[in-house]
N, C-alpha and C positions, 0 to 999 in steps of 0.2 A: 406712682411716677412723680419725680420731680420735674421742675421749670428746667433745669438740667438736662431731664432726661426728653422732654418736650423738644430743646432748641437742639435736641440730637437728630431730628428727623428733618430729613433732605428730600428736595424733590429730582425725580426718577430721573436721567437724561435718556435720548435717542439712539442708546450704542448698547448693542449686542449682549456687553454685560448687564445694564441693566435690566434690557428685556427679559433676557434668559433667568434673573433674579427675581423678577416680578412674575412670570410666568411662573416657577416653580414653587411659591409661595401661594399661589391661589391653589395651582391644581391639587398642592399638597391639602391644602386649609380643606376644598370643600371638596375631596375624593369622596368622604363619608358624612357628605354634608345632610343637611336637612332634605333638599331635593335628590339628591344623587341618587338613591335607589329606584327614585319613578322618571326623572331622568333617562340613566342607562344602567337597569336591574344587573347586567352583567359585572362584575367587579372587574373583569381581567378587560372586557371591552370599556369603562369607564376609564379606568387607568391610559389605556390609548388614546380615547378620544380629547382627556380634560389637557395634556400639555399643549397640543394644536391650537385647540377650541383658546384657553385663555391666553394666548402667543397672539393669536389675532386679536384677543379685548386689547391686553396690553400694551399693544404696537401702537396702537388708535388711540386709548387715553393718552399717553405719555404727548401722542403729536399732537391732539385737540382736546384733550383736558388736562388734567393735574393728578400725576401721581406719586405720590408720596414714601419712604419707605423710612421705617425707622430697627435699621442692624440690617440682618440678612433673614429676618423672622417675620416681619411685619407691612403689610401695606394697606394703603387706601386709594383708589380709584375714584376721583370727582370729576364731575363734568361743572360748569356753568352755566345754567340753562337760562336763557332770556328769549327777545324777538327774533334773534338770528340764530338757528338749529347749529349745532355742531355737523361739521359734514358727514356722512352717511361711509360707513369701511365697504371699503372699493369691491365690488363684485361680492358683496357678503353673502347674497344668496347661493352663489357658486362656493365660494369658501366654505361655507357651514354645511351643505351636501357633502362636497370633499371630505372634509372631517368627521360627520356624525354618522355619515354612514345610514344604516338601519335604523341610527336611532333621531334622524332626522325631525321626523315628526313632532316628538315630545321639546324638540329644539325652538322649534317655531309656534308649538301654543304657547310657549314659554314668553316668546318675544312677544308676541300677541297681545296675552294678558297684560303684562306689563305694559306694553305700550296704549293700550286700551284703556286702562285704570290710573295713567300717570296725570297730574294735575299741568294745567297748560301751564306752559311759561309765559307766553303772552300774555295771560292773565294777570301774573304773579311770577314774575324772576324767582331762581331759586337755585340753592345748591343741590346737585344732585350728587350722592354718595351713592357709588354704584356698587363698588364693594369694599369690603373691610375685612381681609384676611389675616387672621396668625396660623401660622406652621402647627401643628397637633401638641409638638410635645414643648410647646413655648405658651399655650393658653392658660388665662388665669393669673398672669402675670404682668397686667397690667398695660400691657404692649398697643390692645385696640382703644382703650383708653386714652392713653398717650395723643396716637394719633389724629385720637377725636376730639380731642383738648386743642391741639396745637390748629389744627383746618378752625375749628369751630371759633378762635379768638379774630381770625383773618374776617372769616366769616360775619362775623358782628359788628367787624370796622365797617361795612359794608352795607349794614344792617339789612339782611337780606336772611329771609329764609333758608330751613335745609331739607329735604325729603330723602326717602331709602324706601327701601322694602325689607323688611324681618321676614326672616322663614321659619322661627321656633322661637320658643318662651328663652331659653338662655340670650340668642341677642337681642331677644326687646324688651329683656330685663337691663339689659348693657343702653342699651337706647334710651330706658326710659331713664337712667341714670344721668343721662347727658341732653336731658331735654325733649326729647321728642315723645310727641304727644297721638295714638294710635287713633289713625281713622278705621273705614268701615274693612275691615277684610275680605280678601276675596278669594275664590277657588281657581286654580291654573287652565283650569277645566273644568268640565262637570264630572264629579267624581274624584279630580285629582287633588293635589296637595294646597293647604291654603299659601296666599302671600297676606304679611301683614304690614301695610302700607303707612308709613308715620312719617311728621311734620314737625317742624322744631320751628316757631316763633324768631327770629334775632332775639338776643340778649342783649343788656346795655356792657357796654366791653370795657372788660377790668384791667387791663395791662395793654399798654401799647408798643409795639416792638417786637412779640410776639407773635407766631403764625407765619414768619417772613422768613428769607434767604438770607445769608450773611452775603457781599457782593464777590 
């Protein structure tokens, strides 16, 4: 990717199209994701639960964090995490029952761990990359790249950390590509699938004017 293809990515707006486009980009990205089979083992019940489930992430990043999208292929979900918590998605525990259904439970060790294992902000401000999707038949092509180039230059103005969770050796092979450096991993569960938890230092920032909006 070029600097070109870099200042090609926009962030999301609040209207229906770009929901619907951010939404269809995850559920597509992680239908047969790393978790997805201990998740919801059923393919035809995964396929129903993931456009709800990520309609509701997407709704909430876009209003309380920063989501980014570069074509109709690619996104990235960031929050800003400091002293003051991003607000909590309204009735989430009612909404995520609604949606998951049967497979409720693996929903909620999910949040769990994650939120159990997440380094404080308090402590330490920090970017959080929540997710980072490409579409299946767009992988490989430089897309997640892209968008981790473009967050990460904003990012550094800032000098400010960035955390994620990796779920398999191909994106924290892509992770470790762009800086981040893997702490201790952990199990979703006992038994269940590992998450692998990584930290990216600030960088000194090479270009300034990039990372940004045009007005």
């Amino acid at each position: 990717m070029t600097d070109a293809d870099i200042m090609r990515v926009r962030r999301a707006q609040a209207n229906d199209t770009d929901v619907s486009l951010v939404t269809g980009i995850l559920a597509d990205a992680f239908l047969h994701g790393d978790l997805a089979g201990w998740l919801v083992p059923d393919p035809d019940l995964r396929a129903h639960i993931y456009p709800p489930y990520f309609r509701m992430l997407a709704e909430h990043a876009i209003d309380h964090g920063l989501v980014e999208l570069l074509g109709d292929n690619a996104t990235a979900l960031w929050y800003d995490l400091d002293h003051t918590p991003a607000p909590a998605i309204a009735d989430y525990d009612v909404q995520l029952a609604t949606i998951t259904g049967t497979a409720l439970t693996r929903f909620q060790q999910l949040d769990h761990a994650m939120h159990q294992h997440h380094p404080d902000p308090s402590g330490q401000p920090h970017a959080y990359l929540a997710f980072l999707a490409v579409r299946p038949g767009q992988q490989g092509k430089g897309l997640g790249a892209a968008l981790l180039d473009h967050r990460h230059i904003a990012v550094d103005l800032l000098d400010r950390p960035a955390y994620l969770e990796a779920t398999g050796p191909r994106n924290r092979a892509l992770y470790r590509r762009h800086g981040y450096q893997p702490l201790e991993p952990y199990e979703v569960t006992r038994g269940g699938p590992p998450l692998f938890p990584m930290w990216r230092p600030p960088a000194a920032p090479k270009t300034r004017g990039v990372g940004s909006y045009p007005a």
